[in-house]
Each structure stands twice: as structure tokens, then as C-alpha cells.
PDB file of N, CA, C and O in Angstrom, chain B, residues numbered from 101:
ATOM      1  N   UNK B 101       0.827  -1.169   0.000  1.00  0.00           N
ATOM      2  CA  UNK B 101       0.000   0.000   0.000  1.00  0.00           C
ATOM      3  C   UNK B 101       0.878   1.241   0.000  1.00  0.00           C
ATOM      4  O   UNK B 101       1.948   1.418   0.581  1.00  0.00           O
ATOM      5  N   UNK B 102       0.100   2.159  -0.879  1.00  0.00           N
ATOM      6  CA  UNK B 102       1.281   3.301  -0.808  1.00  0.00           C
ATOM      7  C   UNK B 102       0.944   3.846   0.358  1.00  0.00           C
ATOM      8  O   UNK B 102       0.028   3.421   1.063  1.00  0.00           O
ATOM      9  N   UNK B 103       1.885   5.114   0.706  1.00  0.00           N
ATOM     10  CA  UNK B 103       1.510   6.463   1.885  1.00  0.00           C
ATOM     11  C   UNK B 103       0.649   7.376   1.013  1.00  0.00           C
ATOM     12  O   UNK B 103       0.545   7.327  -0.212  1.00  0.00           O
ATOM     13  N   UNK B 104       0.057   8.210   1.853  1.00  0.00           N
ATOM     14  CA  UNK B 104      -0.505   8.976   1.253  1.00  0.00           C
ATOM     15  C   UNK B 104       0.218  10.349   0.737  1.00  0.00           C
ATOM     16  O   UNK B 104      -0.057  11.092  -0.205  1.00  0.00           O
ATOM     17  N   UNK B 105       0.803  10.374   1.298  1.00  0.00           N
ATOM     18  CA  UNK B 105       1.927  11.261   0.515  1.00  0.00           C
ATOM     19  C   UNK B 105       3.068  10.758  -0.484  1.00  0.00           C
ATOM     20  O   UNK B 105       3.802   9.776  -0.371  1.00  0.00           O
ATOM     21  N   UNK B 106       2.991  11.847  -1.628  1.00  0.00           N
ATOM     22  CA  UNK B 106       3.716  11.510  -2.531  1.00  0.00           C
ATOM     23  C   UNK B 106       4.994  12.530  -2.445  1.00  0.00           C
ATOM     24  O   UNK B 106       5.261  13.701  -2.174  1.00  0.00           O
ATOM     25  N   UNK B 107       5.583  11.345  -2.844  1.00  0.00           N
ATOM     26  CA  UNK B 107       6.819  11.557  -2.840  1.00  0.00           C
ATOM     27  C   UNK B 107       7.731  12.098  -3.848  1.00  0.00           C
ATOM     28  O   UNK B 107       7.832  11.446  -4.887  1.00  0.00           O
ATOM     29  N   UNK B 108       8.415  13.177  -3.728  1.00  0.00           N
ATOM     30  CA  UNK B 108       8.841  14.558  -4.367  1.00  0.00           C
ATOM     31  C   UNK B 108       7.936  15.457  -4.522  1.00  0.00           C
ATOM     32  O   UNK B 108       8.370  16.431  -5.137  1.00  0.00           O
ATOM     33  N   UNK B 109       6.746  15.541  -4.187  1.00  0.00           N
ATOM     34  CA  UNK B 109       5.985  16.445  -4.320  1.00  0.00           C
ATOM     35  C   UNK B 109       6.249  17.498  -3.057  1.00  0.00           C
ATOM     36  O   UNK B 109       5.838  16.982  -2.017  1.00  0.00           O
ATOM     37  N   UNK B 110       6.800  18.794  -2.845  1.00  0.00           N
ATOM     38  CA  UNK B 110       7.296  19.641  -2.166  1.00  0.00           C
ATOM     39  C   UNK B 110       6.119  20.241  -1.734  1.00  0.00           C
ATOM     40  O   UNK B 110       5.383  19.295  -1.450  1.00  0.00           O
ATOM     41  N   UNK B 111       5.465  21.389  -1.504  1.00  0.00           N
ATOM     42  CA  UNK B 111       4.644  21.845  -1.168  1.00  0.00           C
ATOM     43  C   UNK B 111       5.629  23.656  -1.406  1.00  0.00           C
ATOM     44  O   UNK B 111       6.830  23.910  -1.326  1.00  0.00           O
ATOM     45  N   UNK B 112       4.696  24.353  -1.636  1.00  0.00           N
ATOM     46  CA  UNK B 112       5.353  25.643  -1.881  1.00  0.00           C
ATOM     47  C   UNK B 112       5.270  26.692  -0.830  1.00  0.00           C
ATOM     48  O   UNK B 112       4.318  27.163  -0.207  1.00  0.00           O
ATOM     49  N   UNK B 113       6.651  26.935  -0.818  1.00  0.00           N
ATOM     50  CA  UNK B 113       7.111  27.778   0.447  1.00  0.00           C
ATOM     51  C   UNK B 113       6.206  28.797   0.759  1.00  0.00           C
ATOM     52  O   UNK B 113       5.978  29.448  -0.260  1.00  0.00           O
ATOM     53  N   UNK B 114       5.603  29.207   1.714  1.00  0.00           N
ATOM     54  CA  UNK B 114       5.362  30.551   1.738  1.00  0.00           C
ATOM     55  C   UNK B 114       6.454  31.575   2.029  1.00  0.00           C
ATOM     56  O   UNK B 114       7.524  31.489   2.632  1.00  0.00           O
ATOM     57  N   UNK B 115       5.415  33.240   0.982  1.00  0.00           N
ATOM     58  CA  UNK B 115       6.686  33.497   0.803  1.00  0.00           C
ATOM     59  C   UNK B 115       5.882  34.930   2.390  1.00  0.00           C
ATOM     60  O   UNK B 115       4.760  35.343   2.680  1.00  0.00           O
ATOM     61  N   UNK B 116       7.322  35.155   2.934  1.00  0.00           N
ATOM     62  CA  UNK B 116       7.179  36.274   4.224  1.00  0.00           C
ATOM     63  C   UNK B 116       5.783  37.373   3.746  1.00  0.00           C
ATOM     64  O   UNK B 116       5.597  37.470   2.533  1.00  0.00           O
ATOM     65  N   UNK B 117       4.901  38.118   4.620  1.00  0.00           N
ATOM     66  CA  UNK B 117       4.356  38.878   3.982  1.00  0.00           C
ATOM     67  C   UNK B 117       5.113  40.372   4.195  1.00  0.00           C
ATOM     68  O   UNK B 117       4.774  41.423   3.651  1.00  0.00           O
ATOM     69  N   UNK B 118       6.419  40.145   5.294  1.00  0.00           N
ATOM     70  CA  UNK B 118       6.996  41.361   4.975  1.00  0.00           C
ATOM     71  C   UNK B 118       8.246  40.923   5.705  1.00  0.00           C
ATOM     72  O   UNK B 118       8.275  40.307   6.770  1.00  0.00           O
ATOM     73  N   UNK B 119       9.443  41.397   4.860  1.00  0.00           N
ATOM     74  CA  UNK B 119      10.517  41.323   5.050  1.00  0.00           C
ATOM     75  C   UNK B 119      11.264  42.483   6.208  1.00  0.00           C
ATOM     76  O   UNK B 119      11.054  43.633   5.821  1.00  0.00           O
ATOM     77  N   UNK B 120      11.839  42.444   7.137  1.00  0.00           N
ATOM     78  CA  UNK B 120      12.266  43.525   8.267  1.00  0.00           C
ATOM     79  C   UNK B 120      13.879  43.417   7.903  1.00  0.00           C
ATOM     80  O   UNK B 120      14.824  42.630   7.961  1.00  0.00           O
ATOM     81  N   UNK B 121      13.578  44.589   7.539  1.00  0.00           N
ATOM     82  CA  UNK B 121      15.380  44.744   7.165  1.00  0.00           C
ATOM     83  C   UNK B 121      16.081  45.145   8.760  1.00  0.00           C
ATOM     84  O   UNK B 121      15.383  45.635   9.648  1.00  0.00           O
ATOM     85  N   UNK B 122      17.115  44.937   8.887  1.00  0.00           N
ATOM     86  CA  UNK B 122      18.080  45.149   9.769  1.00  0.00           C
ATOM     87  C   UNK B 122      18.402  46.786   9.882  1.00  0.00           C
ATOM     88  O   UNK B 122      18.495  47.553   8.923  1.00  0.00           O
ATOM     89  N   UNK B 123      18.544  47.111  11.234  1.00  0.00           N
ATOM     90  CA  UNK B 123      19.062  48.699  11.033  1.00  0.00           C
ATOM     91  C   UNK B 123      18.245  49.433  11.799  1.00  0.00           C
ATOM     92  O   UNK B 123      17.643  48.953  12.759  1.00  0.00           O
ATOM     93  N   UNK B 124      18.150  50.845  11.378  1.00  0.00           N
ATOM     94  CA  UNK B 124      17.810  51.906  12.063  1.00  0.00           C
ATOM     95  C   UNK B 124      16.590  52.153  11.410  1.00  0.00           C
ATOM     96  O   UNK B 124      16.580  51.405  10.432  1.00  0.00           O
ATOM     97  N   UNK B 125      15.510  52.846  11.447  1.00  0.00           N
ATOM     98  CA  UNK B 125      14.593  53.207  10.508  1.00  0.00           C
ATOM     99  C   UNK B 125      14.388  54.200   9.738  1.00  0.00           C
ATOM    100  O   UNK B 125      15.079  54.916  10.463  1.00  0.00           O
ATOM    101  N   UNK B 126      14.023  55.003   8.811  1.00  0.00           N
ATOM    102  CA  UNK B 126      14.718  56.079   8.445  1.00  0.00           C
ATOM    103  C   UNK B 126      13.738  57.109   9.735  1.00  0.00           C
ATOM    104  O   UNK B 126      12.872  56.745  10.529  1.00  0.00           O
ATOM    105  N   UNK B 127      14.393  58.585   9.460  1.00  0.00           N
ATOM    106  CA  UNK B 127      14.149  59.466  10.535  1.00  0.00           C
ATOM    107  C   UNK B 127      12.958  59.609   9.898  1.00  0.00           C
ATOM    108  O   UNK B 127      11.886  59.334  10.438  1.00  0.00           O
ATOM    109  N   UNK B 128      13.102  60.155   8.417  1.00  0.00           N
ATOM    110  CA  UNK B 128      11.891  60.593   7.759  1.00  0.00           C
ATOM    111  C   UNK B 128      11.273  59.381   6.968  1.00  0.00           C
ATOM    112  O   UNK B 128      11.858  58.750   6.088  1.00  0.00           O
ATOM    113  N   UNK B 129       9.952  59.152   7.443  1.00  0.00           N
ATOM    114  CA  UNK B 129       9.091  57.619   6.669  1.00  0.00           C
ATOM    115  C   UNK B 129       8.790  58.150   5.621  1.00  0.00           C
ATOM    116  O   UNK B 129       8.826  59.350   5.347  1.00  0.00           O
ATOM    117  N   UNK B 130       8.281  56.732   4.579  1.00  0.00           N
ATOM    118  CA  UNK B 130       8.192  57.430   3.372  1.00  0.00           C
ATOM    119  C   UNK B 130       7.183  58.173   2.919  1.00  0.00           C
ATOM    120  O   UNK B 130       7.142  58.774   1.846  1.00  0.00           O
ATOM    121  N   UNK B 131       5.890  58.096   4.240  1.00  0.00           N
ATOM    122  CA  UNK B 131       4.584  58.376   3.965  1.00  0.00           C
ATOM    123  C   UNK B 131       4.533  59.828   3.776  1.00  0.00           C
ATOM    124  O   UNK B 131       3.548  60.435   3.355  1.00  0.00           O
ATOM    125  N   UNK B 132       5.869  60.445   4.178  1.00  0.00           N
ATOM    126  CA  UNK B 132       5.780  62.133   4.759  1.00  0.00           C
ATOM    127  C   UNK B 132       7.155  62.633   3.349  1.00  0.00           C
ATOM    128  O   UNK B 132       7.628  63.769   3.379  1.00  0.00           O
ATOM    129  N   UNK B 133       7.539  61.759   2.414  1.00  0.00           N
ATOM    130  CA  UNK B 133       8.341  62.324   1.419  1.00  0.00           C
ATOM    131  C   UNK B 133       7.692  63.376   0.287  1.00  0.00           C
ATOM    132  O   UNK B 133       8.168  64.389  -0.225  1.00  0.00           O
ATOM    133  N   UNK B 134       6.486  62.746   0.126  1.00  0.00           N
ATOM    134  CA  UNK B 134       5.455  63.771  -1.078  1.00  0.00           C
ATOM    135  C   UNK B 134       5.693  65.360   0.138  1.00  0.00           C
ATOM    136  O   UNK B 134       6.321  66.369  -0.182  1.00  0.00           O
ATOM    137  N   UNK B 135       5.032  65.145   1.414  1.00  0.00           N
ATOM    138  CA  UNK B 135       5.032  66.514   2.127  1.00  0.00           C
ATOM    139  C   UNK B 135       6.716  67.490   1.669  1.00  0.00           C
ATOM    140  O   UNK B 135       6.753  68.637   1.224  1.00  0.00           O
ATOM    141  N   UNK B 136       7.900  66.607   1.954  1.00  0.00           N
ATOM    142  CA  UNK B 136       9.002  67.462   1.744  1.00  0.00           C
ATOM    143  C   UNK B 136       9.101  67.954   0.915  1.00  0.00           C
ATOM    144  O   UNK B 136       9.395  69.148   0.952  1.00  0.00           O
ATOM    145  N   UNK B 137       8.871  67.168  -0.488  1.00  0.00           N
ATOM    146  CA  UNK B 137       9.138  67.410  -1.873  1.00  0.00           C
ATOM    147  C   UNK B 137       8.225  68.784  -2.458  1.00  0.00           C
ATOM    148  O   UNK B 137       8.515  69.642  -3.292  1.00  0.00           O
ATOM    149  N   UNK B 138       6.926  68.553  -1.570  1.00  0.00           N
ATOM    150  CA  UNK B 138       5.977  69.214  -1.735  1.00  0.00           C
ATOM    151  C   UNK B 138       6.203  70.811  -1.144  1.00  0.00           C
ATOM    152  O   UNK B 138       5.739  71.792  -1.725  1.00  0.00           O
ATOM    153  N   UNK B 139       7.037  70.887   0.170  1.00  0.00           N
ATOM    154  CA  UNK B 139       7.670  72.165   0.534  1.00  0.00           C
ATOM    155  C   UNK B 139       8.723  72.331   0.014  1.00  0.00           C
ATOM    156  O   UNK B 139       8.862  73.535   0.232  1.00  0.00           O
ATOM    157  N   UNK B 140       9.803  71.962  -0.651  1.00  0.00           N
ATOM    158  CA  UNK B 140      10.599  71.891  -1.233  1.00  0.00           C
ATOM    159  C   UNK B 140      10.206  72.529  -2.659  1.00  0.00           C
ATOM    160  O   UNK B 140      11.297  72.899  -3.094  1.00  0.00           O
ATOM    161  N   UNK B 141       9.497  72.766  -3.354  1.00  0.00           N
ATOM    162  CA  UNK B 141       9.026  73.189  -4.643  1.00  0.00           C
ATOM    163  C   UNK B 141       8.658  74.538  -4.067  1.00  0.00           C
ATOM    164  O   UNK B 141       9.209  75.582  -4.415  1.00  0.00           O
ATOM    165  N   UNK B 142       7.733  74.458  -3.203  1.00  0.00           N
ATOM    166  CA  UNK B 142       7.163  75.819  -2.569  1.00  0.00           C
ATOM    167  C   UNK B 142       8.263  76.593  -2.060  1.00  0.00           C
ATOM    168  O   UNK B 142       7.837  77.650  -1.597  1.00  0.00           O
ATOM    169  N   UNK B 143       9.386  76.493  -1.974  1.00  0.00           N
ATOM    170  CA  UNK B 143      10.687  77.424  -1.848  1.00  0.00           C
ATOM    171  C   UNK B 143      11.256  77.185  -0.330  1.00  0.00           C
ATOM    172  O   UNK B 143      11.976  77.996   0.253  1.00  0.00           O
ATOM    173  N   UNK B 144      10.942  76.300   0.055  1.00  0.00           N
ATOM    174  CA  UNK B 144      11.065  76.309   1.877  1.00  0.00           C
ATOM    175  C   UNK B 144      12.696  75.954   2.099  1.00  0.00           C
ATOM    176  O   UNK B 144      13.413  75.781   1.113  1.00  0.00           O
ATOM    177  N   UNK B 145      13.016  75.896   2.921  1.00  0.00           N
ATOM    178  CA  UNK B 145      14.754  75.810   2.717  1.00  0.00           C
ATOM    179  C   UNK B 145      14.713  74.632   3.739  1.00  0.00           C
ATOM    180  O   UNK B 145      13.798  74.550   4.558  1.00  0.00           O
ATOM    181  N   UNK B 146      15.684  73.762   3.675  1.00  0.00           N
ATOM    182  CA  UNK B 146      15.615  72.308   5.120  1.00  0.00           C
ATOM    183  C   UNK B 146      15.781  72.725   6.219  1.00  0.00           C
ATOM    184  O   UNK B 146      16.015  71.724   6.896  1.00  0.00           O
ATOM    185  N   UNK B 147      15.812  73.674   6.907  1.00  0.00           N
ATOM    186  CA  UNK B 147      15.556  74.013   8.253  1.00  0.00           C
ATOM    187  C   UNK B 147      14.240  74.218   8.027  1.00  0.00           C
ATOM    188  O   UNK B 147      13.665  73.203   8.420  1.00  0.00           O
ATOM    189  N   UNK B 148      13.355  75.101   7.543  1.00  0.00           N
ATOM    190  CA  UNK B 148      11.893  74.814   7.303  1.00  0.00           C
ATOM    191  C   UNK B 148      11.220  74.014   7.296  1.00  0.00           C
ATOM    192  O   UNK B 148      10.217  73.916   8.003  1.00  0.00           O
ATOM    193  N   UNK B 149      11.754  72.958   6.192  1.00  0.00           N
ATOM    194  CA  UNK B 149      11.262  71.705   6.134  1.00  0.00           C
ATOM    195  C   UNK B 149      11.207  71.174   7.469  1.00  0.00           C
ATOM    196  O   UNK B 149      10.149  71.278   8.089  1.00  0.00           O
ATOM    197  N   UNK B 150      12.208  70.616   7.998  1.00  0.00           N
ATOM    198  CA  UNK B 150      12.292  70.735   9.387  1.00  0.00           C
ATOM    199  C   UNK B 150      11.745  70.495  10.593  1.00  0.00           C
ATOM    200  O   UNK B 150      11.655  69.557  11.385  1.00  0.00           O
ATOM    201  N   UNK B 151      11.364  71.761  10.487  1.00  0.00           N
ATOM    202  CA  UNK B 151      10.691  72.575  11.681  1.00  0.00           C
ATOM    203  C   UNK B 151       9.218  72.659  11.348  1.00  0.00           C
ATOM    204  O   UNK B 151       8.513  73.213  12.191  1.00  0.00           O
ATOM    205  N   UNK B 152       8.601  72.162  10.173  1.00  0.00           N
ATOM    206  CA  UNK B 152       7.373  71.984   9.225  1.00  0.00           C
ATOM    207  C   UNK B 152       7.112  70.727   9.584  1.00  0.00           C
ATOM    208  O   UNK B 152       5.951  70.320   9.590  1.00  0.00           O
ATOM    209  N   UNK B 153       7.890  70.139   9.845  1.00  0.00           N
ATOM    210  CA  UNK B 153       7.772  68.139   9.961  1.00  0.00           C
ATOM    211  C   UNK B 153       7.698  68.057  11.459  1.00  0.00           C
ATOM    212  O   UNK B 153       6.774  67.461  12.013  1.00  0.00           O
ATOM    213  N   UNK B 154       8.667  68.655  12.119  1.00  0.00           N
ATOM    214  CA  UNK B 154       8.320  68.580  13.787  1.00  0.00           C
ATOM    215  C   UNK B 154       7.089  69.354  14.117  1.00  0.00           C
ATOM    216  O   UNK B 154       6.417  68.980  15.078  1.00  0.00           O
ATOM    217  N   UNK B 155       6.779  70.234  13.529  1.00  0.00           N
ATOM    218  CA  UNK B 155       5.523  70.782  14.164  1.00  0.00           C
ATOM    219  C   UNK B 155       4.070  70.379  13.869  1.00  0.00           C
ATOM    220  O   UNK B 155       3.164  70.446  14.700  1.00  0.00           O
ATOM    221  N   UNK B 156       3.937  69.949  12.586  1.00  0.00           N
ATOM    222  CA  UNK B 156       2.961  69.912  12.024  1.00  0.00           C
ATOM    223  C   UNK B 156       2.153  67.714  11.731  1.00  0.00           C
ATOM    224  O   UNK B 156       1.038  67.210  11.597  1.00  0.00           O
ATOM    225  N   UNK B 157       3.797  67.137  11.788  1.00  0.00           N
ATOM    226  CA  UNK B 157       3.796  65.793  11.418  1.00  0.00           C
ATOM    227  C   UNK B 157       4.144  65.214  12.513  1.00  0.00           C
ATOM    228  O   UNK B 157       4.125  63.985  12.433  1.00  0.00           O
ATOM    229  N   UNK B 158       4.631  65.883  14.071  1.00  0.00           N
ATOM    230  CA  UNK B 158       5.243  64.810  14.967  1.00  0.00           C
ATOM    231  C   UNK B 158       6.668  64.014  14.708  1.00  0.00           C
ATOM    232  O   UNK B 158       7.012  63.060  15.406  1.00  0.00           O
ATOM    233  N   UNK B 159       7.377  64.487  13.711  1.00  0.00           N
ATOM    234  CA  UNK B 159       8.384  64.195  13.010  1.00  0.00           C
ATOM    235  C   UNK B 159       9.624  65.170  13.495  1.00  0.00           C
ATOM    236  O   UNK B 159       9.557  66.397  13.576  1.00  0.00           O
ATOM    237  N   UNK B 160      10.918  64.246  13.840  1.00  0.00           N
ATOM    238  CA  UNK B 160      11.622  65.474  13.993  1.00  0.00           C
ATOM    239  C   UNK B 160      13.235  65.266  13.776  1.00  0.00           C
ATOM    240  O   UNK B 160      14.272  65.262  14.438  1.00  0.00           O
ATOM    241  N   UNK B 161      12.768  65.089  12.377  1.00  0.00           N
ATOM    242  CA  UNK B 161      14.674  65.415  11.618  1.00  0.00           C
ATOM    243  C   UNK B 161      15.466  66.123  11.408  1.00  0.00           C
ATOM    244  O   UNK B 161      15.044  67.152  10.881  1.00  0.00           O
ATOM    245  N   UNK B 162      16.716  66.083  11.601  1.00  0.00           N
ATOM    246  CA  UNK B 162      17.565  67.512  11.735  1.00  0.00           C
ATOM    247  C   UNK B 162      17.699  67.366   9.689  1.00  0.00           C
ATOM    248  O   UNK B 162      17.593  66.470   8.851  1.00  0.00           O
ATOM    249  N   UNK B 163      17.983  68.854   9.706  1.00  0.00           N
ATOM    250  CA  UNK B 163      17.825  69.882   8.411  1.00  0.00           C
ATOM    251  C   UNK B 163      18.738  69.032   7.531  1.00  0.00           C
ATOM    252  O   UNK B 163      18.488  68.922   6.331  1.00  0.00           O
ATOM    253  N   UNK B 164      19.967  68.326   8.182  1.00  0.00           N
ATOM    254  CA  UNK B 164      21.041  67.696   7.186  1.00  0.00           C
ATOM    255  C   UNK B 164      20.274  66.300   6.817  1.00  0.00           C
ATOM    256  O   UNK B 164      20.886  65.371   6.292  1.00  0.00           O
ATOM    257  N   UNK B 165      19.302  66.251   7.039  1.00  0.00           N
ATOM    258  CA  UNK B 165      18.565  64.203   6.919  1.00  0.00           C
ATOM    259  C   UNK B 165      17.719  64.681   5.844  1.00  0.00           C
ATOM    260  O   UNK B 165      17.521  64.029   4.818  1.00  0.00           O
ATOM    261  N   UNK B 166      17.018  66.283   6.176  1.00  0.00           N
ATOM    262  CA  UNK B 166      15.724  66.487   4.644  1.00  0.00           C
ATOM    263  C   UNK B 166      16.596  66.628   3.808  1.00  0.00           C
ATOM    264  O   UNK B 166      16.213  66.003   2.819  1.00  0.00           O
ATOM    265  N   UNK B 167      17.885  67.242   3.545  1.00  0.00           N
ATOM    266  CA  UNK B 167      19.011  67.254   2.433  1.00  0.00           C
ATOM    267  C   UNK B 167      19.312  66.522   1.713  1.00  0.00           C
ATOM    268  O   UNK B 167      19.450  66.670   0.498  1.00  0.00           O
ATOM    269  N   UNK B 168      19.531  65.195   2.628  1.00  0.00           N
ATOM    270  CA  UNK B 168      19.972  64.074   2.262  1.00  0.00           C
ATOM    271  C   UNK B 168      19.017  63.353   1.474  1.00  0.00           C
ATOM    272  O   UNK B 168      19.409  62.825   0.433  1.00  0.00           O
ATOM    273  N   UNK B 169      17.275  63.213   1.983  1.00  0.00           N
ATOM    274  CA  UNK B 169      16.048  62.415   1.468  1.00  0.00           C
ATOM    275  C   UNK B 169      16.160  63.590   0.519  1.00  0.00           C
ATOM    276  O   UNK B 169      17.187  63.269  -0.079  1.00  0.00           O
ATOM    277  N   UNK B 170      15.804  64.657   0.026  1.00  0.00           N
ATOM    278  CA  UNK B 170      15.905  64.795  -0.917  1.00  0.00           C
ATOM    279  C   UNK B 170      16.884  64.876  -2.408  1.00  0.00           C
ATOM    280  O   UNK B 170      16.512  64.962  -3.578  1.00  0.00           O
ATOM    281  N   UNK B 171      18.353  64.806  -1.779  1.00  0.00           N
ATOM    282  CA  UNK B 171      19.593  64.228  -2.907  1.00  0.00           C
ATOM    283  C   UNK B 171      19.138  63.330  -3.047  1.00  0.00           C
ATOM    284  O   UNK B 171      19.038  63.098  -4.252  1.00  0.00           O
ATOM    285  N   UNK B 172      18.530  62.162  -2.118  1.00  0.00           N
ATOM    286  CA  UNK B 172      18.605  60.685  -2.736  1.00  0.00           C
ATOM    287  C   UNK B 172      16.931  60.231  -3.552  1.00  0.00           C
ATOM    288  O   UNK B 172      16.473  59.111  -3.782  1.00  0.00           O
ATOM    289  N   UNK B 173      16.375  61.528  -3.812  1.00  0.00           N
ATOM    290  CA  UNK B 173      15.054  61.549  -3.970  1.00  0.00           C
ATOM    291  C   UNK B 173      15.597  62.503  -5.695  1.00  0.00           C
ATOM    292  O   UNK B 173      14.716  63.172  -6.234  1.00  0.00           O
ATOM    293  N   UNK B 174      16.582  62.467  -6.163  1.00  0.00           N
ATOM    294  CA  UNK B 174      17.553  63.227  -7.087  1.00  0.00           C
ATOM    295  C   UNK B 174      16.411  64.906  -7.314  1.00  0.00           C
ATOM    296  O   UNK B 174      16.108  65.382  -8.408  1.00  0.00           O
ATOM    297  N   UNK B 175      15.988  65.486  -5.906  1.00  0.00           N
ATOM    298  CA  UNK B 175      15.616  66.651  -6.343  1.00  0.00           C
ATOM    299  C   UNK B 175      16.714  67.967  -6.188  1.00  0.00           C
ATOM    300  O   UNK B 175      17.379  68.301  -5.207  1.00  0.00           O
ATOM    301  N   UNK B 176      16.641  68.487  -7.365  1.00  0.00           N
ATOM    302  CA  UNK B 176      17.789  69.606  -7.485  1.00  0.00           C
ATOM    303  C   UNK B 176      18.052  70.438  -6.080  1.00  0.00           C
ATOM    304  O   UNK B 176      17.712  69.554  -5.295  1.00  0.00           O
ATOM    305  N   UNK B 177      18.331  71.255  -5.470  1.00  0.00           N
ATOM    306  CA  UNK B 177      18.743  72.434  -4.101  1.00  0.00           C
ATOM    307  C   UNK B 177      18.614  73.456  -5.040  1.00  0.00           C
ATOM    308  O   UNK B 177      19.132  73.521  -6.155  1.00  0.00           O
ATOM    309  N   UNK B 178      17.814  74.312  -4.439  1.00  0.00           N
ATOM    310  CA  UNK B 178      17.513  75.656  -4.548  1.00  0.00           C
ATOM    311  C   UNK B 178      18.469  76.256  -5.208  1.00  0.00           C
ATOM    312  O   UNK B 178      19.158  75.260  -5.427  1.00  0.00           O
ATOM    313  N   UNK B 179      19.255  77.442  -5.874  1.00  0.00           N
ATOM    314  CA  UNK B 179      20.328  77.443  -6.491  1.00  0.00           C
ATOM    315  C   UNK B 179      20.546  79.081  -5.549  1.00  0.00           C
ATOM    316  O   UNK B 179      21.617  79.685  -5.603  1.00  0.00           O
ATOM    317  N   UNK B 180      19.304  79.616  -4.709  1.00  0.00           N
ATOM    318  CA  UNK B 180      20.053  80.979  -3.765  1.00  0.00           C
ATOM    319  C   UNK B 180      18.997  81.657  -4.697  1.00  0.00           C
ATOM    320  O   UNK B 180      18.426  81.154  -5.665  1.00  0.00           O
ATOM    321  N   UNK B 181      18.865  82.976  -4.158  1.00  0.00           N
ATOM    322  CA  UNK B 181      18.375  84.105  -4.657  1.00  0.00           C
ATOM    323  C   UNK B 181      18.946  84.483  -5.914  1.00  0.00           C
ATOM    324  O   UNK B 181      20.031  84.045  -6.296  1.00  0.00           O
ATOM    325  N   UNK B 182      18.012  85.546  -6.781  1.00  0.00           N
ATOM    326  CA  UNK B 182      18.476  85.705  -8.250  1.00  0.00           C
ATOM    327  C   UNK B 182      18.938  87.292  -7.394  1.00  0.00           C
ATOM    328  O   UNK B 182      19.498  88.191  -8.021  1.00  0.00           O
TER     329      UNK B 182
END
């Protein structure tokens, strides 16, 4: 008599429904990047940004981290007054 299981038949892995990367988390989540980008067009400078995110979002990244999310977000820096 056979088993009831057949044999080589694997069964398929499940796959994680979310992977937890290792590390720190970012300061700024991604839910609040449209907001930067979004003051960022409107002329606000990253201390603004800032101080816009701690006050308004409960968020509170120093001015060199919105710099950074936005270089790595490839949006240009203000170029200064004409």
C-alpha cells in the first residue's frame, strides 16, 4: 500500500508577507516624502522643512537628513536668490 503522501511532491514555500530589514529606521518615513518634496518646490529651505515636519507631522529630523532624502530623492537644491 502506498503512503498517502507523494513523494517529491514539495509543497510551496510561503513566501514572508513582509521582510524587516536590519538597522535603524529612516528618521523621515516614506509616507511624509510627497510633504518634503511638496515644501521643497514651494521654496522652503531644510531648516523649514524641518521645523514643518516637527511641528505639524510629529516628526523630527535635523535639516542635514531632509538634504539628504531629498539628494537621494535626485531633487535639485535651490540654487540661492536671483
Amino acid at each position: 500500500m502506498k503512503d498517502d503522501i507523494s513523494i517529491g511532491l514539495v509543497p510551496p514555500a510561503k513566501a514572508p508577507s513582509k521582510v524587516s530589514k536590519p538597522g535603524r529606521p529612516k528618521a523621515i518615513p516614506p509616507e511624509l516624502e510627497p510633504v518634503v518634496i511638496e515644501l521643497h518646490r514651494l521654496g522652503y529651505g531644510y531648516r523649514a522643512i524641518a521645523r514643518n515636519l516637527r511641528d505639524e507631522h510629529h516628526n523630527n529630523p535635523d535639516f542635514s537628513t531632509v538634504r539628504r532624502t531629498l539628494i537621494q530623492l535626485r531633487i535639485q537644491p535651490h540654487q540661492g536668490c536671483p
